[in-house]
N, CA, C and O of each residue as an XYZ file, in Angstrom:
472
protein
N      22.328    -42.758    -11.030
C      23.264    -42.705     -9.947
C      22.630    -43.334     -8.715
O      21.451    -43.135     -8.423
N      23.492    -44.136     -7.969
C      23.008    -44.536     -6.975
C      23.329    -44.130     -5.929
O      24.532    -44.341     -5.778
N      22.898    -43.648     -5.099
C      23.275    -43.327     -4.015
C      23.867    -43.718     -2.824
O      22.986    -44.350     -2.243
N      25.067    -43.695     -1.989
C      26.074    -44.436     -1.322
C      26.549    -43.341     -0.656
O      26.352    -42.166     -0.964
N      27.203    -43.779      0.301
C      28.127    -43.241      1.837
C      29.574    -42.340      0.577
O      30.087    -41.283      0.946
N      29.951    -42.945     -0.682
C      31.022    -42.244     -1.106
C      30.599    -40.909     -1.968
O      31.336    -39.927     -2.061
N      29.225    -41.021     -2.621
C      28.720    -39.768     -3.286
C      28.341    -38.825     -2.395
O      28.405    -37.627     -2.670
N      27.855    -39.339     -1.094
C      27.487    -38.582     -0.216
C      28.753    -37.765      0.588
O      28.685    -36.688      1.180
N      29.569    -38.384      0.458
C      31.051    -37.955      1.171
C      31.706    -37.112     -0.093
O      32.599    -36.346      0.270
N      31.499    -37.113     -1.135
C      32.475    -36.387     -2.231
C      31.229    -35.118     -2.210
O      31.586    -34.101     -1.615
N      29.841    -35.098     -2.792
C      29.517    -34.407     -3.340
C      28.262    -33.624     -2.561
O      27.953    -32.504     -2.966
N      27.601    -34.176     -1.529
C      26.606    -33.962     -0.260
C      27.143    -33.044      0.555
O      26.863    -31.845      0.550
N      28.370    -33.910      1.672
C      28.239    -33.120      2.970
C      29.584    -32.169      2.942
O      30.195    -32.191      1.874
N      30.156    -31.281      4.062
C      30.960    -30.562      3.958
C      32.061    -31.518      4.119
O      32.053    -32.731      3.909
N      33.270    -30.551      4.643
C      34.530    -31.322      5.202
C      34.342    -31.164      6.622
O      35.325    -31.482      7.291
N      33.201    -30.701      7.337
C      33.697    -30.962      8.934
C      32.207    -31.813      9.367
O      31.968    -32.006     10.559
N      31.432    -32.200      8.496
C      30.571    -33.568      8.783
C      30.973    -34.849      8.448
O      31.608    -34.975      7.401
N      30.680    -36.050      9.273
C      31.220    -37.077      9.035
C      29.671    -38.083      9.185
O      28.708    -37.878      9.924
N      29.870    -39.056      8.310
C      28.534    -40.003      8.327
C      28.752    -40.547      9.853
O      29.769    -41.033     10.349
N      27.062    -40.235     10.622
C      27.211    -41.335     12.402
C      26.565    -42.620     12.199
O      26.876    -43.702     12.697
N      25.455    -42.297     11.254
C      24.804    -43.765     10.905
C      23.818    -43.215      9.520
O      23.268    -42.122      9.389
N      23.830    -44.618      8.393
C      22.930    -43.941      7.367
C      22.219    -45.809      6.959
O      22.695    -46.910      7.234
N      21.286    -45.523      6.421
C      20.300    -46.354      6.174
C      19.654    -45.969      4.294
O      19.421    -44.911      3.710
N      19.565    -47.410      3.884
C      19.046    -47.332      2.575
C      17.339    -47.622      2.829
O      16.800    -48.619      3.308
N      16.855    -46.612      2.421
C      15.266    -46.794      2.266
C      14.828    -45.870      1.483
O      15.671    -45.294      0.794
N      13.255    -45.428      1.353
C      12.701    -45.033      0.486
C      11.840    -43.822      1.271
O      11.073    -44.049      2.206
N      12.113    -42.498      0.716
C      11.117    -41.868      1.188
C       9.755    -41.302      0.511
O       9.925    -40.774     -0.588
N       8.760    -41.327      0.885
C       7.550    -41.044      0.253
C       7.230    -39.346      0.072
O       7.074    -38.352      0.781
N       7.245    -39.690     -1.210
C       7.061    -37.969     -1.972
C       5.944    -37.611     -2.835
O       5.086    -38.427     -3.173
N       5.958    -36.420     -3.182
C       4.915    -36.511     -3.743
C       5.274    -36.172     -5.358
O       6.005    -35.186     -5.265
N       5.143    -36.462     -6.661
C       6.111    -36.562     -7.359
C       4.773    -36.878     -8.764
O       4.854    -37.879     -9.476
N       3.386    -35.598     -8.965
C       2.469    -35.915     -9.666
C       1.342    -36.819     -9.006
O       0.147    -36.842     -9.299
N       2.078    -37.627     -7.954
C       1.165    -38.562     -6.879
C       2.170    -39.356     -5.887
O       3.261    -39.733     -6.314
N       1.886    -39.529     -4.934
C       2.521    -40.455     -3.832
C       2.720    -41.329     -4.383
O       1.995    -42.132     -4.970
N       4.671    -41.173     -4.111
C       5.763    -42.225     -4.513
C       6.524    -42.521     -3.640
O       6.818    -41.754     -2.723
N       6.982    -43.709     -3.779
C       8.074    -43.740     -3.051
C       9.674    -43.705     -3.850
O       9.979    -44.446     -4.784
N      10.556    -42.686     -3.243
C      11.795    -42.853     -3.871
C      12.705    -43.323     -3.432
O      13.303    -42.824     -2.478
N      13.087    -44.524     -4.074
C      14.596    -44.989     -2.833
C      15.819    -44.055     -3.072
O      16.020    -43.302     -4.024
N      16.620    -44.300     -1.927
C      17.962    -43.308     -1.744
C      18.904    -44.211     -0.740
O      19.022    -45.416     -0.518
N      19.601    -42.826     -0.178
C      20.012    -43.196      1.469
C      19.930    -42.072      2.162
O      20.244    -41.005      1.635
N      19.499    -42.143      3.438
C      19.229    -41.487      4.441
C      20.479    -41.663      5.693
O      20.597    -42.486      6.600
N      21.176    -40.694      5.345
C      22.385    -40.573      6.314
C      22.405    -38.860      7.650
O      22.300    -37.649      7.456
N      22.585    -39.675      8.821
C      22.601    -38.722      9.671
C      23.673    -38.398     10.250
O      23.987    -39.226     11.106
N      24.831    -36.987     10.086
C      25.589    -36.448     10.323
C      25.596    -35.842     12.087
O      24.837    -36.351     12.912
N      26.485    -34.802     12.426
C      26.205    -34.001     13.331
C      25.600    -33.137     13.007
O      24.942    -32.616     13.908
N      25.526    -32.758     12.146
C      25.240    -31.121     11.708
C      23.623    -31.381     11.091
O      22.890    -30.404     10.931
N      23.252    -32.463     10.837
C      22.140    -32.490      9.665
C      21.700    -33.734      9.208
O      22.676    -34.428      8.925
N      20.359    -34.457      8.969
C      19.860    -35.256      8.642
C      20.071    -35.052      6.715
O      19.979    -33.915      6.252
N      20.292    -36.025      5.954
C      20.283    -35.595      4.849
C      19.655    -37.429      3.832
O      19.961    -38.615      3.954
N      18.719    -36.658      2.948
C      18.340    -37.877      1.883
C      18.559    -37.736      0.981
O      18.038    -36.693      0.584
N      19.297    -38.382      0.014
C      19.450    -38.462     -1.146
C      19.172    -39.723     -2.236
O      19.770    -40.799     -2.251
N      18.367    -39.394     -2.913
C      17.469    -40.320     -3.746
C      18.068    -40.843     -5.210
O      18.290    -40.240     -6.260
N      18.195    -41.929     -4.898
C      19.436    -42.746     -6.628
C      17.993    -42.233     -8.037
O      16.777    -42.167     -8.215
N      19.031    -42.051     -8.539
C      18.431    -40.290     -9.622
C      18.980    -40.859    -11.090
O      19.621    -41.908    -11.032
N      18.765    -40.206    -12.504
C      19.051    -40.285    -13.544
C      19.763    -38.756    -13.688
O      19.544    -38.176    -12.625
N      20.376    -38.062    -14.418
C      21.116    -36.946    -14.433
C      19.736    -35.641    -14.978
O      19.354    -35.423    -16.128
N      19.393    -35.161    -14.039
C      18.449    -33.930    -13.928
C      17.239    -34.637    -13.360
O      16.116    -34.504    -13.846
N      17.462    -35.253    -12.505
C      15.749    -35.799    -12.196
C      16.508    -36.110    -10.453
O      15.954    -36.947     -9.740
N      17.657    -35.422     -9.975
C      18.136    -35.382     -8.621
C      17.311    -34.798     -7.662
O      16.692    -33.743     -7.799
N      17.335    -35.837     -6.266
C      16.325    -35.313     -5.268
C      17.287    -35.380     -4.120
O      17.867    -36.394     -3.732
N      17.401    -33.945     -3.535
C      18.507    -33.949     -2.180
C      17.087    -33.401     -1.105
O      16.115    -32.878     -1.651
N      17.113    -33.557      0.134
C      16.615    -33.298      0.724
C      17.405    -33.363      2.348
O      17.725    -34.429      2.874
N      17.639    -31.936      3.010
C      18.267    -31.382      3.897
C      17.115    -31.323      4.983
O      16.061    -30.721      4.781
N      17.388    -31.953      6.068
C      16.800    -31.726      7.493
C      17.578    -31.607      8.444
O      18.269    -32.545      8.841
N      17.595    -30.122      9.101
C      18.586    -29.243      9.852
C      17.955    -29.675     11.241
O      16.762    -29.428     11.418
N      18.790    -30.397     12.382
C      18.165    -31.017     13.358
C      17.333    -29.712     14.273
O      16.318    -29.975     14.918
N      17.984    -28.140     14.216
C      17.262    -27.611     14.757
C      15.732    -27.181     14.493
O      15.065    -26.516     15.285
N      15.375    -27.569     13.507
C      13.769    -27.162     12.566
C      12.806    -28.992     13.177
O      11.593    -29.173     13.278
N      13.698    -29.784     13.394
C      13.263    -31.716     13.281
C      12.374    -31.081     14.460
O      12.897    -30.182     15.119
N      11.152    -31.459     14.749
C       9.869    -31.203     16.043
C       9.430    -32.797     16.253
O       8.410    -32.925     16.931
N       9.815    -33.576     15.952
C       9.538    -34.595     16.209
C       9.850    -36.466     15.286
O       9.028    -36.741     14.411
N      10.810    -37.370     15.529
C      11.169    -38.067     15.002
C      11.126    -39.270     15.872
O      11.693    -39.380     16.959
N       9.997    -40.635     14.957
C      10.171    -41.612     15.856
C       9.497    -42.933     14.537
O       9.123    -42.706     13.387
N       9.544    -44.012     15.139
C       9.379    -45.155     14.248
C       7.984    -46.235     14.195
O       7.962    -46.860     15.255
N       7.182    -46.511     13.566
C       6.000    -46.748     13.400
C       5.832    -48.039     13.355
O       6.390    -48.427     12.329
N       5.330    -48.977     13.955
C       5.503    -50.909     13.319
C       3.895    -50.946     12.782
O       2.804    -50.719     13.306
N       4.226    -51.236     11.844
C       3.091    -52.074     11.281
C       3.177    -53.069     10.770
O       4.218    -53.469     10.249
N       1.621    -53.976     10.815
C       2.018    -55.375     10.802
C       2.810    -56.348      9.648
O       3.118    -57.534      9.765
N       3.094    -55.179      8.171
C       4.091    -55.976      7.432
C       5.549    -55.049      7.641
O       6.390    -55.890      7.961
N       5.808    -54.516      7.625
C       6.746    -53.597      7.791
C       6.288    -51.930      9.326
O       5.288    -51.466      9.873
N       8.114    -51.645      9.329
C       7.511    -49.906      9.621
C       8.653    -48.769      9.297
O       9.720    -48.867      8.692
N       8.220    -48.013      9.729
C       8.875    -46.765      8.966
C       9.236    -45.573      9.936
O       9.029    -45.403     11.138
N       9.781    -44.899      9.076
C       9.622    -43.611     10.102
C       9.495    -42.332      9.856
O       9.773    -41.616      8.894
N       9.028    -42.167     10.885
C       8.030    -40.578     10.502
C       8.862    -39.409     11.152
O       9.151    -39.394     12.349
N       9.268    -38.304     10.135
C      10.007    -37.365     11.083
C       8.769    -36.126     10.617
O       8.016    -36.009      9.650
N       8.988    -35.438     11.676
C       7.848    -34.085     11.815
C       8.720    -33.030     11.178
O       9.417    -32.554     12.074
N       8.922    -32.595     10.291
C       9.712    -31.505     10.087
C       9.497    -30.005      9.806
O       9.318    -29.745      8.616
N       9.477    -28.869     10.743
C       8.939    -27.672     10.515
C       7.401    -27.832     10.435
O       6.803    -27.663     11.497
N       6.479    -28.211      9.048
C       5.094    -27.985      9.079
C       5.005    -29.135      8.394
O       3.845    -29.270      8.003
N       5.829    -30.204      8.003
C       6.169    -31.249      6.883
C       5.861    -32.377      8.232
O       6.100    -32.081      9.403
N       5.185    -33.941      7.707
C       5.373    -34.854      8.134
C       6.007    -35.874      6.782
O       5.273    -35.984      5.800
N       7.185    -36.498      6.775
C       7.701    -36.920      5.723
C       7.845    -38.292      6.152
O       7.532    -38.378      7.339
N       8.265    -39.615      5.558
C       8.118    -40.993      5.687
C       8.828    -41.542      5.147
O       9.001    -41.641      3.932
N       9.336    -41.974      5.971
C      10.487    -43.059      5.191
C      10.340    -44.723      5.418
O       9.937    -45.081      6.525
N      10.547    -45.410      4.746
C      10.015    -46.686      4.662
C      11.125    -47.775      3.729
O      12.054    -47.244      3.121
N      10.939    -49.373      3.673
C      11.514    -49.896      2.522
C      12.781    -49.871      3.132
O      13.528    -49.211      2.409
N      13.408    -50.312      4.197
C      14.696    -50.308      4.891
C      15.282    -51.304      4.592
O      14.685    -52.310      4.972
N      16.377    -51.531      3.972
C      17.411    -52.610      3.494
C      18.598    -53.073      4.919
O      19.457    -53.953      4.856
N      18.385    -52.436      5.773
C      19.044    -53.168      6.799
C      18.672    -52.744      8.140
O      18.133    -51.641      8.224
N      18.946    -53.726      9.698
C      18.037    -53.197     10.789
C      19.186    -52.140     11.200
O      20.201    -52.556     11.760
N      19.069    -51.200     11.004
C      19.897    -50.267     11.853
C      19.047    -48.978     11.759
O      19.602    -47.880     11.819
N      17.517    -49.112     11.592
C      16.963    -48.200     11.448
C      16.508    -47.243     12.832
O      16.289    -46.040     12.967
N      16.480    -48.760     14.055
C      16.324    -47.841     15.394
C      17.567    -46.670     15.960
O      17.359    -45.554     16.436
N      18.655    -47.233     15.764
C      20.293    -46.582     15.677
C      19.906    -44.942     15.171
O      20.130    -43.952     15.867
N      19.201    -44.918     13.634
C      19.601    -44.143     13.007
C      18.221    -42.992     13.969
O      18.431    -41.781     13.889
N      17.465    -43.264     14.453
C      16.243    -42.109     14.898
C      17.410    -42.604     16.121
O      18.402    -41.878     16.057
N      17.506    -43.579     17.121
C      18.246    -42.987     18.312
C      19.517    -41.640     18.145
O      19.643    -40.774     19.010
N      20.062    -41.675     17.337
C      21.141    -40.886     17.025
C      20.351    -39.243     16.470
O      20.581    -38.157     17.002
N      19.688    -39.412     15.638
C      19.033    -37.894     15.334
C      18.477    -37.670     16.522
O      18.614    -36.457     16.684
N      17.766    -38.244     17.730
C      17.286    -37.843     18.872
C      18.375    -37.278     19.952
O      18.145    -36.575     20.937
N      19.508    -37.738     19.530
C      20.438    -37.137     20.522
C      21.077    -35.695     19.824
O      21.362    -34.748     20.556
N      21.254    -35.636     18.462
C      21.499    -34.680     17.838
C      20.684    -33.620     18.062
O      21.204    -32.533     18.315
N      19.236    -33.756     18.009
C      18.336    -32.880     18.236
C      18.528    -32.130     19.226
O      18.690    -30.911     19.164
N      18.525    -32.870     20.312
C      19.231    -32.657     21.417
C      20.255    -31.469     21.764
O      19.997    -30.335     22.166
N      21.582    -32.111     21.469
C      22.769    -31.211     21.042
C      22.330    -29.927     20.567
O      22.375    -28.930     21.287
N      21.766    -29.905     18.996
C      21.207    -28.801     18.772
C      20.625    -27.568     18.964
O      20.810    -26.473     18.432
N      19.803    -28.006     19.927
C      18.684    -27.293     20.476
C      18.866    -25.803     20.599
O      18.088    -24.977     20.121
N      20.362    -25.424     21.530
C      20.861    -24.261     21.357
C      21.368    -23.383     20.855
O      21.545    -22.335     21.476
């Protein structure tokens, strides 16, 4: 299964979240040893969410609730960069971005965070 804005809309988010911006990349897991898994990384109001294109029982969802996010921002290095969100006690990485809308997608969780807060 691959992962897309319509699996994510049928079978991911509720009925009162709506996709604000989502990005195809890869996040680095640990999976027997540091991997990278591609997905898409879509950010709602309510919630950062990744979901990783999977074979049927080998599915990887991963939920980041903007009020737990302590820190989210974007890294350049000299062949590529990525981005690093701080989550709770977790530093997680995402990388391997298939289109530039990756600054969009941390500007937007930074305002969510935001929102959140209270």
């Amino acid at each position: 299964m691959r992962a897309d804005a319509a699996y994510m809309k049928a079978y991911v988010l509720t009925d009162r979240e709506s996709i604000q911006v989502s990005l195809r990349c890869a996040m680095k897991t640990f999976i027997y040893r540091q991997v990278y898994r591609p997905g898409m990384l879509v950010a709602t109001e309510r919630r950062l969410v990744f979901v990783a294109d999977s074979t049927k029982g080998n599915e990887l969802i991963e939920v980041f609730e903007y009020r737990d996010i302590n820190d989210i921002r974007k890294k350049r290095g000299l062949l590529n960069s990525r981005i690093v969100l701080r989550y709770k006690t977790d530093i997680v990485k995402f990388s391997q971005f298939l289109a530039d809308n990756d600054d969009l997608l941390v500007k937007v969780v930074k305002e969510m965070m935001v929102k959140n807060e209270g």
